[in-house]
N, C-alpha and C positions, 0 to 999 in steps of 0.2 A: 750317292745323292746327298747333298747336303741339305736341308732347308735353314733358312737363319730366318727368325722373328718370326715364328710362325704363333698370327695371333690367337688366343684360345678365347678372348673374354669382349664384353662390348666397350671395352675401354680399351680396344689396342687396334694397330693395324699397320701390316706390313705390304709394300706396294707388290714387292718378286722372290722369286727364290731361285738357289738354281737346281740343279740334277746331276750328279756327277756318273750317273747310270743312262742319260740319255742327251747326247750330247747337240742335239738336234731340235729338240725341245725346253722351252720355258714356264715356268709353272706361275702363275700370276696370282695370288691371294688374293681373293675378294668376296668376302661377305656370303659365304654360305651355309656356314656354319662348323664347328671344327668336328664335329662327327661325319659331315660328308666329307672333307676331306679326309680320314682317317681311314674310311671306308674306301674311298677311290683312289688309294696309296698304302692300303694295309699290304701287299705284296711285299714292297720296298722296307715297310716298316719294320715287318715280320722276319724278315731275312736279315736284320741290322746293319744295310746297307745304307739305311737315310739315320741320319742324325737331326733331333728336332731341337731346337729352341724356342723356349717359353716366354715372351716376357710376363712380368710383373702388374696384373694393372694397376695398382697402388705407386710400386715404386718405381717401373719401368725395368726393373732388374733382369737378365735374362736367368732363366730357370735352367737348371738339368734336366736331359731327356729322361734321366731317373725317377722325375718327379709324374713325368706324360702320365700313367693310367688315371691319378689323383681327377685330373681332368678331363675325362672322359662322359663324367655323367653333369659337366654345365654345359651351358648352351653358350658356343661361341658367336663370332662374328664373321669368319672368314671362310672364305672357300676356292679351291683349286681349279681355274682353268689350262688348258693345255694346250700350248700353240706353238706353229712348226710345221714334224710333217707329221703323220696319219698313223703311227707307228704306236700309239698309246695305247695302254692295255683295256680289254674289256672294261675291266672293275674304273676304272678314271671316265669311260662312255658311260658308265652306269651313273655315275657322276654328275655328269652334264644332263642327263636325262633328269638327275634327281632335282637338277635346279631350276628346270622349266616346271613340273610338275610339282613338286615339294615348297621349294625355298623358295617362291619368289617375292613373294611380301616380306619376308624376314631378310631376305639378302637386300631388298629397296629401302627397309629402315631403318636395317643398320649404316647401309652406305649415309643416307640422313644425319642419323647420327654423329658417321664421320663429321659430312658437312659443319653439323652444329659446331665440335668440339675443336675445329680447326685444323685437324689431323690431316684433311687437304688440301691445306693452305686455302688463302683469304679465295681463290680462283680454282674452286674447284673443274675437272675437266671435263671435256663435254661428254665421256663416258659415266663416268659418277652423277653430270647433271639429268641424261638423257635416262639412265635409270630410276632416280628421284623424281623424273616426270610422271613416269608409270603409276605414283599413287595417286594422281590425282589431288585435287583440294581433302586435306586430312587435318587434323589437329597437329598433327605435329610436324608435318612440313607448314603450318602460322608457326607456328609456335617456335619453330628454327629459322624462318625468318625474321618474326620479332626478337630474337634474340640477337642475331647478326645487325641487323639494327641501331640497336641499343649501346652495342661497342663502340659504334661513333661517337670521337673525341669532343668533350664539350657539350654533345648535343643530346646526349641519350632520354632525357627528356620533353627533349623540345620537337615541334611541327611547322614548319613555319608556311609563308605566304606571299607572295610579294603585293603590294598596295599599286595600282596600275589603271594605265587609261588604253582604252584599245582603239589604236589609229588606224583604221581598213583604207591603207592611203590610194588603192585601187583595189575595185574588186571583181574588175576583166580578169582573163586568164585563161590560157591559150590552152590547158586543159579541161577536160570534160569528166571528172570524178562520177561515180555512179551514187554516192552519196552528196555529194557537197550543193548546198545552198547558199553558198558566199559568191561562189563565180556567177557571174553576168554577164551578158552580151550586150555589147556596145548597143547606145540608144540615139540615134539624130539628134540632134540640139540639147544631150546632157555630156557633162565632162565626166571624163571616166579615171582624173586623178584627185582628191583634194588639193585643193589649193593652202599655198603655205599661211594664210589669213586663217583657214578652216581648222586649218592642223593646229595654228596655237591657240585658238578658242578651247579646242578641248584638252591641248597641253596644260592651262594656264586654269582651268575648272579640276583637271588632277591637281596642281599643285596645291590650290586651295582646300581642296578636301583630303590633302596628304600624302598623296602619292608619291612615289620615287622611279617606278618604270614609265616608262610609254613603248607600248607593244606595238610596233611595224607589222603588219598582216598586208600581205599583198599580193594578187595574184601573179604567176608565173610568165615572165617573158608578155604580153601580153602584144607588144610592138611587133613580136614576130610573126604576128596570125591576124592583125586586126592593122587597117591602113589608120583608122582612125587616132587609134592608141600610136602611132608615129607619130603623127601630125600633131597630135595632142602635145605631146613630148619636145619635137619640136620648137612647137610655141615658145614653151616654158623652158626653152635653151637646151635641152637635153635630145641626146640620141638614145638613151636605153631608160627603162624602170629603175637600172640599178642607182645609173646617175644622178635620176631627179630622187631616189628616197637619201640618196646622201648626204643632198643639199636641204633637203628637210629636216634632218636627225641630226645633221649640225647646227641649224637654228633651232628646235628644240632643246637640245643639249646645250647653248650656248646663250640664249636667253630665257629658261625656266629651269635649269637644272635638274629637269628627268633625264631619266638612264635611258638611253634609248634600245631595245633590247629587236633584232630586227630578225622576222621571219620573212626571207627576200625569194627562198624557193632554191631549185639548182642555181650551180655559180661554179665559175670559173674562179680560181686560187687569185686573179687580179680583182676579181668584183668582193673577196672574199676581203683579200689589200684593202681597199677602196672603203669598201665599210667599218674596217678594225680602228680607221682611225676617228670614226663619228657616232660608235656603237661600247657601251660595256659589255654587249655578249651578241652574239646571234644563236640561230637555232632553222634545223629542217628535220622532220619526220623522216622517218628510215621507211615508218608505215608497215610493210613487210616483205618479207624476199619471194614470196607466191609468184610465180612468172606466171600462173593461169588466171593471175589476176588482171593481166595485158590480153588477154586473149577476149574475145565478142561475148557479150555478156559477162563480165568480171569486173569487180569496181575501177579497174583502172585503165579499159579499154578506151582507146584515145587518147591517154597521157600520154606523151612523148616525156615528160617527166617522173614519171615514176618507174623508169626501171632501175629495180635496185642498185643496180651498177654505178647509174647516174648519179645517184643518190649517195650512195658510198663513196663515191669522188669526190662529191661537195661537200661530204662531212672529214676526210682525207684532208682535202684542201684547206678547211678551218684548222687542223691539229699543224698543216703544216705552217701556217701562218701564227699561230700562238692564240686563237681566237677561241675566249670558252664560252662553249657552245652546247644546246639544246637538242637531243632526237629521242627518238623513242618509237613505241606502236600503235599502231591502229586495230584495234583488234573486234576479231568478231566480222570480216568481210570477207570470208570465202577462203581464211586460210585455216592453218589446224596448227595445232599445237607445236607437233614439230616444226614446222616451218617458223615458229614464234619464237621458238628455244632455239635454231639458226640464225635467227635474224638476232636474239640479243648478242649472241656467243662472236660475231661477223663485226657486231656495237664493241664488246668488249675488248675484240681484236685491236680495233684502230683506240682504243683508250691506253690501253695497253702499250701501243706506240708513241701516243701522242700528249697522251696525259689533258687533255682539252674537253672530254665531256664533262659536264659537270652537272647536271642534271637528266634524267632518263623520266620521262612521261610513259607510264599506260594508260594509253586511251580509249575508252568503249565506244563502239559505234550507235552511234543513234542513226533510227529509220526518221525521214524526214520527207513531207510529203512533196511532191510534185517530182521526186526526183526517181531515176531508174531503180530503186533500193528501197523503194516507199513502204514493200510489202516483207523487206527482208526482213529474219528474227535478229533482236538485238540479244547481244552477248548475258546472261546470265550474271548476276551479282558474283559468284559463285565462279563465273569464268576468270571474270576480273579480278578476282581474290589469288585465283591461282596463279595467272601472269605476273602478278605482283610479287607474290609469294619469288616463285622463281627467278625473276626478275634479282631481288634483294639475293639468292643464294649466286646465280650470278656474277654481279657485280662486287659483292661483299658490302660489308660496310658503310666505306668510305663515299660510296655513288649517294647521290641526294634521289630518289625514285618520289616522282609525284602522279597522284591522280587528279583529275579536275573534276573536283565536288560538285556541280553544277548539274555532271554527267551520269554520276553515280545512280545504277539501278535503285528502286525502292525496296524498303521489306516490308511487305504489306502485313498487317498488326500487331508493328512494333513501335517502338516512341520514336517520334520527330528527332532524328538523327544518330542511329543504330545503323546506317547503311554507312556512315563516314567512319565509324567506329569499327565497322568490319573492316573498312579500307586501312586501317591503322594497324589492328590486328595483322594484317599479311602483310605488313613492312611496308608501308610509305612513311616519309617523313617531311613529305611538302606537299603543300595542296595545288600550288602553282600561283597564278597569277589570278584576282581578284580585285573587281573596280567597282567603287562606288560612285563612278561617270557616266563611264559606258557600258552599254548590254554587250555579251558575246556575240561577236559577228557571224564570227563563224557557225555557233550554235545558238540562234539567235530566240530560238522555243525554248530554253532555257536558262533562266535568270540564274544569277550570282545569286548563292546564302549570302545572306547577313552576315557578316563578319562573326557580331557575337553569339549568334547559332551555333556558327562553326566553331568558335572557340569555346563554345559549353558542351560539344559535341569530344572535341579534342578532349575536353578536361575526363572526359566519362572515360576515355581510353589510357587517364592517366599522365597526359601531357598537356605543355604548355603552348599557346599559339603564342609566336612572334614574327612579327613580319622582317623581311629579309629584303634583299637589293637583290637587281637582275643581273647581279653577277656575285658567285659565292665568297664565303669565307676564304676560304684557302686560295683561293684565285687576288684577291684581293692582298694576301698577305705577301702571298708573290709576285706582285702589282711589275714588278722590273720587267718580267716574260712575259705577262697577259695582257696588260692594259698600257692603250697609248697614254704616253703624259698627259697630255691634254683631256680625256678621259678620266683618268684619275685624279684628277680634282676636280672635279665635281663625284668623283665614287666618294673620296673620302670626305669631301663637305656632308654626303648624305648617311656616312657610317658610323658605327661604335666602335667600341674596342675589338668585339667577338668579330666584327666584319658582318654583323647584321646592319639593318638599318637604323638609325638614329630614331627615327618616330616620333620624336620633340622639335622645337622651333628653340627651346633653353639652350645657354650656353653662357659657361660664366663670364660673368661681369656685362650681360646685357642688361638695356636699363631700367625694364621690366624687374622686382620683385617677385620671386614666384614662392614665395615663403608658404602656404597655404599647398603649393601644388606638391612641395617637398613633403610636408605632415602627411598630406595625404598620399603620397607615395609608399614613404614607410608604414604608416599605419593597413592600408588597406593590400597594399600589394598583391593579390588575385588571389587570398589564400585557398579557394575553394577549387582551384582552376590545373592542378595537379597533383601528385604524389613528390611525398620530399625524397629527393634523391639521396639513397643509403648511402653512396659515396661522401654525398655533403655532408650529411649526418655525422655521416663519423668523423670527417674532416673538424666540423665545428666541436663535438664532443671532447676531442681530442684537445682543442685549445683552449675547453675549459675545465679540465680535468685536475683537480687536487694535485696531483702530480707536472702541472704542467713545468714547475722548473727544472725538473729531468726530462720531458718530453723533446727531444729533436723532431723539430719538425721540416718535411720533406716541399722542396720544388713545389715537385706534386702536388703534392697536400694542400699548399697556401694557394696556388693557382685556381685551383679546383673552385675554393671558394669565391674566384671573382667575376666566375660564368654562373652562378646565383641568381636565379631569375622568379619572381611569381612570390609560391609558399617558399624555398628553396630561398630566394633574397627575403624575408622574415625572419625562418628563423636565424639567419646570420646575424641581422638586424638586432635581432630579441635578444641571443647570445650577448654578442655587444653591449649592449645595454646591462644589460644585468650585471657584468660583470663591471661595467663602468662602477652602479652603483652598489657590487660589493666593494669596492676598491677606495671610492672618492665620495661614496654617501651621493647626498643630493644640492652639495654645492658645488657651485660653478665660478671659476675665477676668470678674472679678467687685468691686465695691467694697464695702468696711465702710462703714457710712454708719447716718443716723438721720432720721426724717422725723419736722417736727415741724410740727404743725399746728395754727396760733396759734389760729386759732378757727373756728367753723360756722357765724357768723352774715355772712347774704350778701342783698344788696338785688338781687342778678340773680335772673332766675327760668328757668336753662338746665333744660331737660326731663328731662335724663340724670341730673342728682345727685342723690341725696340724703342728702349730705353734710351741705348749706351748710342751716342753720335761720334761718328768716324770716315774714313773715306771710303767706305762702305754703306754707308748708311743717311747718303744726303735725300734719301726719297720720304726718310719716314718725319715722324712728326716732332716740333719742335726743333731749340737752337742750341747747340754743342754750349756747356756752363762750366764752368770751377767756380765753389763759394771759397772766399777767401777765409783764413780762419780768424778773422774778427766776426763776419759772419756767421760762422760755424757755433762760435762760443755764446752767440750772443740769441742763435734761437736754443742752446742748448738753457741757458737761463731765463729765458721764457717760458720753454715747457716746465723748470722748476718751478718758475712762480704760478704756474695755472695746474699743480698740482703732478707732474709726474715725475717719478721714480726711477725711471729710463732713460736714456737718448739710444735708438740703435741706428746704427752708421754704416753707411754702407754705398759703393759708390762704383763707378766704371772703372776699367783701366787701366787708368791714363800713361801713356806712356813716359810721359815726364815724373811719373811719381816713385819716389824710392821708398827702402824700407823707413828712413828719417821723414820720409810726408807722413804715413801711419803716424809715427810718433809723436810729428807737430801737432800733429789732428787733437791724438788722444791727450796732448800736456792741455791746449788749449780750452778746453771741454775742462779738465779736470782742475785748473786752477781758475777758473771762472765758476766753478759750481762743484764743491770739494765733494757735495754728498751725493752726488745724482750716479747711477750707475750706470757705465757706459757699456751697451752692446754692441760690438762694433767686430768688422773686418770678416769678410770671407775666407772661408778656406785657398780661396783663388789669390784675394790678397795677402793672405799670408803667407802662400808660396812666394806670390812676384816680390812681397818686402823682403823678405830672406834672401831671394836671388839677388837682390840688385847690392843688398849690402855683404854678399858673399859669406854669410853666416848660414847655419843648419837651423833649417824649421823651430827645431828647440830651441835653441839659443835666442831666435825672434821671439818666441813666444814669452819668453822668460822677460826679456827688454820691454815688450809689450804691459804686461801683466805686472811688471816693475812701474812701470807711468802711471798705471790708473785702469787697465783694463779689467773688467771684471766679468765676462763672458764670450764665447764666441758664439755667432749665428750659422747656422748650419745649414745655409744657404750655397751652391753651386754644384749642389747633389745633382739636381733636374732629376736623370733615373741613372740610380746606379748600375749599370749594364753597360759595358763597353760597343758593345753594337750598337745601341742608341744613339750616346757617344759620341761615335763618328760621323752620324748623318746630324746630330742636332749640334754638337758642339766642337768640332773635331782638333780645334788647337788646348782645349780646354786642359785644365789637370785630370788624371785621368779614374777609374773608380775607387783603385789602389791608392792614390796619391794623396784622394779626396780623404780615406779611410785612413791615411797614416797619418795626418795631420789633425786630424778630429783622436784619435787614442793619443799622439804628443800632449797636445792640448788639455788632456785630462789628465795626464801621466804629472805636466807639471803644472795639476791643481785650477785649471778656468773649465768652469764647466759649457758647455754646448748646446742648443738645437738639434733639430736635425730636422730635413723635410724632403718632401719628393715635388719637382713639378712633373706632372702628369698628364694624359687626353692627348695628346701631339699625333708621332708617329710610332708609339711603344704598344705593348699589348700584358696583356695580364701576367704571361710570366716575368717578362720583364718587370712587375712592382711586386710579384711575389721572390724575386731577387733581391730586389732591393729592400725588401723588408728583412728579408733573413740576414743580409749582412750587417744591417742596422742592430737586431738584436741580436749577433754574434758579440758585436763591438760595446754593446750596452753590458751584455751578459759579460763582457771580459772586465770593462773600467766603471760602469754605472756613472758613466758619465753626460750622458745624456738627461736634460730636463724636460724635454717634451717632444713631440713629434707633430711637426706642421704639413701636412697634405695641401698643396698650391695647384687648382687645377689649372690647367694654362687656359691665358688668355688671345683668343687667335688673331681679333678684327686686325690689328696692324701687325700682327707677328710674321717676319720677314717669310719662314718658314710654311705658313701659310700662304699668305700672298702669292710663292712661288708654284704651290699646288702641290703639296709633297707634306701636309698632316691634317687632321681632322679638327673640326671646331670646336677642341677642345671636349672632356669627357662629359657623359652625359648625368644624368642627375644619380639615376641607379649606378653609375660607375662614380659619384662623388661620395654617394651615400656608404658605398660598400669601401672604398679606402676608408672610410675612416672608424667602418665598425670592421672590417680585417683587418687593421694595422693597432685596435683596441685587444683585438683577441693572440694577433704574432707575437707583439710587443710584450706585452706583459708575463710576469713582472719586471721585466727591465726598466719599460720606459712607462710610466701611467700617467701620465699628462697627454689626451689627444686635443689639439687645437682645430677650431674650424674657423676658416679666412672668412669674416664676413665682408673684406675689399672686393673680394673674387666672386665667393658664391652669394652675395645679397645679405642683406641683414636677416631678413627673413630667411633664406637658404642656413645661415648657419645659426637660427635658433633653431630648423628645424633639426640639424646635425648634432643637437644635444639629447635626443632620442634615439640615436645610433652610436654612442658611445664616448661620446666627447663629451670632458667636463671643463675646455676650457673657450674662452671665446677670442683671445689675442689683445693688442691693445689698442687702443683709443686711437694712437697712431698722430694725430692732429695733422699730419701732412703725408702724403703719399704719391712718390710718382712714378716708379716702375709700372703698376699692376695700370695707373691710368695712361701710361706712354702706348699700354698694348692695347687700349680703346675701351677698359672697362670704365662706369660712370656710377661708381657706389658711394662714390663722397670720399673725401678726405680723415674724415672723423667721426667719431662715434662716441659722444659725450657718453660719460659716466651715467648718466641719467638716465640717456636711452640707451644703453648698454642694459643696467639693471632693468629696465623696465621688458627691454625682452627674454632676458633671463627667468624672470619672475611669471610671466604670461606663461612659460614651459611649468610652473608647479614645483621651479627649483627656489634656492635661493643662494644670491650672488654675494661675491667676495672680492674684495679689490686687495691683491699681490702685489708681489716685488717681484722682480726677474726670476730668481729662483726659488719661488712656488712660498716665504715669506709672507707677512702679514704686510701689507703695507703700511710708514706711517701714517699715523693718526692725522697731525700736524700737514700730511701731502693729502690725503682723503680727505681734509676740511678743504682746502684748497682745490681740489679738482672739482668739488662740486657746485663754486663758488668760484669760477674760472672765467676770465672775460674775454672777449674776443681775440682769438689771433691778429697779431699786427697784418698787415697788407702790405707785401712784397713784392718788388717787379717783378 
């Protein structure tokens, strides 16, 4: 007999072993401790017929069986069944006897244990779950599910909720639940569907109060049992319930822009079709697999729809359609445990295939009067802890498990919200759906918490409440498979970066000023409202460490910090800051400057502009230009005379232009105004100048820089990630390309920019990419002078318009580039700028308390950032530059390009600057 891995300690565990003494039998190691194995195998042992291996629990090492007596007197983890045939020795019967009578708590907590440490993979099996049932609600089956929990990427903190209106679009339905008070029976002279007027009164009252779902609740089939509900439907052009909520949930969807998230009941894989394309998610209860629950007297006696069969086909049917969907239980109605622990395992089968649940509900039954069930006992807080608990062991991690707060038993004297705190405790990590519209229809004896109940309930359990869309994260990120087009944009008008919900109506460059709502974001940020995540901790620690110029910092690492939420987005915030003002003290610079933008006509066809005019682009706004260069020269010496130290240039392009236009450009500038320094030419156009005149990057630059150039802008970044890339810019240079032309550029002596635009269709790793390559490149040539963050601007961006990116980033995702890219950056780059064209004047003096000491320039004309529908003005005098610099408690500084004093002689002049001339 051989044994291999035979575990001895609670940190090991092997699945089998074999016997080379019994050929007919398999010895299966499971948790009973290694003295009863010893004992019910000493025969084998004792004759040196079995050979044992030990591992290691520190190092995983396997040990010699030389070592076996040493281990005899700890207490192991494992223990010997025997299976086969009948032929096993007394002493191994002695065995099994010892495990019913002896070990059976210890052999149920260490399997737990397994669970916790992952030793059973993320899906434990239903032999491992079916034993871990047996403890009951314990401390430490919570404590193993909050832990499994907590692994969840991103979210290990966080609780979230969805913001929702509930549409009970009929509430006929051709079953007879023994609990339900939602179903009704048809009434003479009442309708028994809302009407589509009714449906968007209460659409259009969510969106006002903020919402992003609208929950379809409706009763089942209802045309099939009731002549009326035909005729009704009829009327209203439709032959079934399925048809007319389709045609509802696409005028919802399509003029208020709620999610529409549809619980329609069983369904055939076509009504399943039918719906996917007017729905971000649906959902049907599984409820539970009790077939005594069909039986006379049972809550589901007269349901033609609830036999699990049925039911398991329409959730089938969703995974086979791509449709992510909602089930889960009903608990507390006349079934038992095991049949609860069946029914998830039956859940987890078809997830397993289908990859489509994306949320699992347990739900407690409430008695509710007038119904057959009025007298029935409702489930135990304590019951519900433990379906939950199990539930999470499970599914693992990855499943979003929710309880519906509303539902939740009391704990009678304890504080106002200690029963949601228990729910938190045994692993949920959503609360579900919550209106500040509508009452629960379904559970209509009990109101909705308060939102900020719930959220000061949350915080007691150590996490943060955010509200979320009725369709997840990861569903959204793989938007290709789950979500119809048409769908998804409007998911991503309502989303952030994380794939939560937006929550704000801000978006840069609307015409709203929210400079006040910025301050108060960073300053207050919920600090009271969770525990900072050790992860972040250290993440931030790490970048501000004395050591940070040896510090490599990880993917990981930087991403981590820009899921920063609550106290968590503070102290990133505080970090930032602090380290701004070891770095740059408590001045803040700004440069006079003029953007002049030679012309709109562009043979690329990047997603985000719509700037550049082309035959691509006759939809969007304004008329295809080239300034001639008498023009060019002639506003470059008017921004000298009214004081600036700059012209940056920069322009579409054109297909007519060669590397000799750049040329003309820059001679023309430079001998009309010998002192003014010219910032000019993208990385983009310094590729197409070099191609066109057959020379290397270098040698353009050199030619360049020979005329009068004195910088380049580091501009055509967008996000350095070639995935990006392809969807947003796909002809474009590429990240490499962007990267080899910015270290030329420095190599011979013009120093650079650099910036990200960002909020589109990229997500947090991607700018924790593109920041690390930035300070690779800084860290090799130190030739970068600052780092500009451009959130994007969407109203006219082709790329939105199309329905394929988000409205751009939201104010927490503006705030945190620009205090993460203060803490990656440095010391490479310590110049961070914040756009006030983009984010508001006010938006970027609030972004001088998140890390940024610079404010950009005056600018006196601008028309990219306005082609894509922002309305923040053209300019931003000197005056009121300083003055809102000053409001911050800083004090301002007017520059040159490169971080210089500026002259004297130009700063009398800018502040004494008279009106821009008036140009067609």
């Amino acid at each position: 007999m051989e044994l291999g891995s035979i575990c001895t300690t609670n940190n090991c565990f092997t699945r089998s072993i074999t016997s080379s003494s019994s050929s007919s039998s398999s010895l299966q190691v499971r948790n009973l401790g290694f003295l009863s194995f010893f004992v019910g195998n000493w025969q084998q042992l004792k004759s040196g017929t079995a050979q044992i291996g030990i591992r290691c629990r520190s190092c995983c090492r396997m040990e010699s069986s030389t070592r076996l007596p040493g281990f005899l007197s700890s207490m192991g983890c494992d223990y010997v069944r025997r299976k086969g045939n009948n032929s096993s020795s007394s002493s191994s019967r002695n065995c099994l006897a010892d495990e019913e009578s002896v070990c059976n708590s210890s052999s149920e907590l260490d399997t737990l244990e397994l669970i916790r440490r992952g030793d059973l993979g993320e899906h434990p099996d239903e032999e491992a779950l079916a034993e871990v049932a047996k403890l009951g609600l314990s401390p430490q089956l919570m404590k193993t599910a909050a832990e499994i929990r907590d692994r969840r990427v991103g979210g290990s903190n966080v609780i979230t909720f969805s913001p929702k209106v509930f549409i009970p679009l009929t509430r006929v339905c051709r079953d007879f639940c023994g609990y339900c008070t939602f179903a009704l029976s048809p009434k003479p002279g009442q309708p028994i569907f809302m009407s589509i007027a009714e449906v968007l009164e209460v659409a259009w009252r969510g969106v006002d109060a903020g919402c992003t779902e609208a929950l379809f609740t409706l009763g089942d089939k209802p045309e099939l049992l009731y002549p009326q509900a035909k005729q009704e439907l009829a009327a209203l052009g439709h032959q079934s319930t399925i048809s007319y909520v389709t045609e509802v949930a696409k005028i919802v969807l399509e003029k208020t822009g709620l999610l529409p998230h549809i619980n329609a009941g069983v369904m055939s894989r076509e009504d399943v079709a039918l719906l996917r394309g007017v729905s971000a998610s649906q959902g049907l209860m599984l409820e539970s697999i009790s077939d005594k629950l069909l039986e006379p007297g049972g809550a589901h006696y007269r349901c033609p729809d609830k036999l699990p069969v049925v039911r398991l086909a329409t959730i089938a049917a969703a995974g086979e359609e791509c449709v992510p969907f909602t089930s889960g239980l009903l608990i507390g109605i006349g079934e038992t445990r095991e049949e609860r622990l069946k029914g998830l395992l039956l859940l987890r089968s078809l997830q397993q295939q289908y990859g489509h649940i994306q949320e699992l509900i347990i739900q407690n039954f409430r008695a509710k009067n007038g119904t057959p069930m009025a007298e029935a006992p409702e489930p135990s807080l304590e019951e519900l802890q433990w379906t939950i608990a199990m539930a999470r062991l499970v599914f693992g991690a990855s499943m979003s498990i929710q309880a519906p707060p509303n539902l939740t038993p009391s704990l009678s004297g304890q504080a106002e919200g200690a029963e949601w705190k228990a729910l938190i405790d045994a692993g949920i990590n959503d609360w579900g759906g919550i209106s500040p519209v509508t009452k629960d229809w379904v559970n209509p004896e009990a109101p909705w918490p308060h939102v900020a109940l719930l959220a000061a309930a949350t915080a007691e359990a150590g996490k943060l409440l955010v509200p979320r869309l009725p369709v997840y994260p990861s569903y959204i990120h793989n938007s290709s498979t789950w979500l119809d087009p048409v769908v998804l944009k409007r998911v991503l008008a309502s989303a952030n970066s994380l794939g939560y919900a937006r929550a704000e109506r801000w978006s840069p460059g609307i015409p709203v000023d929210t400079g006040f709502a910025f301050a108060e974001l960073i300053t207050s940020s919920q600090t009271s409202c969770s525990k900072i995540d050790p992860e972040l901790t250290q993440a931030v620690s790490a970048s501000i460490t004395e050591h940070i110029r040896q510090h490599s910092k990880t993917l990981a690492e930087v991403t981590r910090l820009f899921y920063a939420m609550g106290p968590d987005f503070r102290k990133v915030v505080t970090a930032a800051d602090q380290l701004r003002s070891r770095v740059k003290g408590e001045r803040v610079t700004y440069v006079v400057n003029r953007n002049i933008n030679y012309t709109n006509v562009c043979g690329y066809r990047c997603q985000f502009c719509a700037f550049s005019k082309g035959k691509h682009s006759e939809d969007l706004r304004g008329k295809p230009y080239r300034l001639s260069l008498e023009e060019i020269a002639s506003r470059a010496a008017e921004a000298w005379e009214r004081g600036a130290t700059e012209v940056c240039m920069q322009g579409g392009i054109h297909p007519e232009f060669t590397g000799d236009t750049y040329l003309e450009i820059l001679r023309a500038v430079k001998n009309t105004v010998p002192d003014i320094h010219v910032h000019a030419f993208s990385p983009l156009e310094v590729f197409q100048g070099a191609s066109t005149l057959g020379v290397s990057v270098q040698e353009f630059l050199v030619k360049l820089k020979n005329a009068g150039l004195g910088s380049l802008p580091g501009t055509a970044a967008e996000v350095l990630d070639d995935e990006v890339r392809s969807m947003l810019c796909p002809d474009k240079i590429t990240t490499n390309e962007w990267l080899e032309i910015m270290e030329t550029a420095h190599v011979v002596g013009l120093k650079t920019t650099s910036t990200i635009m960002f909020g589109h269709l990229d997500s947090p790793h991607h700018w924790a990419r593109h920041l690390l390559l930035l300070r690779s490149l800084a860290r090799k040539t130190g030739g970068f002078t600052e780092f500009v963050p451009l959130p994007f601007v969407h109203m006219q961006a082709p790329v939105y318009l199309k329905g394929r990116a988000r409205k751009g980033p939201t104010r927490r995702e503006c705030v945190l580039m620009h205090a993460v890219a203060r803490l990656v950056l440095h010391p490479f780059i310590t110049n961070i700028q914040a756009s006030w064209v983009k984010m508001g004047p006010g938006g970027a003096q609030a972004l001088l308390g998140a890390g940024c000491n610079d404010m950009g320039g005056s600018l006196m004309n601008e028309s990219i950032t306005r082609a894509a529908g922002a309305v923040h003005g053209e300019e931003l005098a000197p005056e009121e530059m300083e003055k809102l610099i000053r409001s911050t408690g800083k004090s301002p500084h007017q520059r040159s390009t490169l971080y210089e004093d500026a002259p004297v002689q130009q700063v009398l002049r800018a502040f004494s600057a008279h009106p821009l001339a008036i140009r067609n």
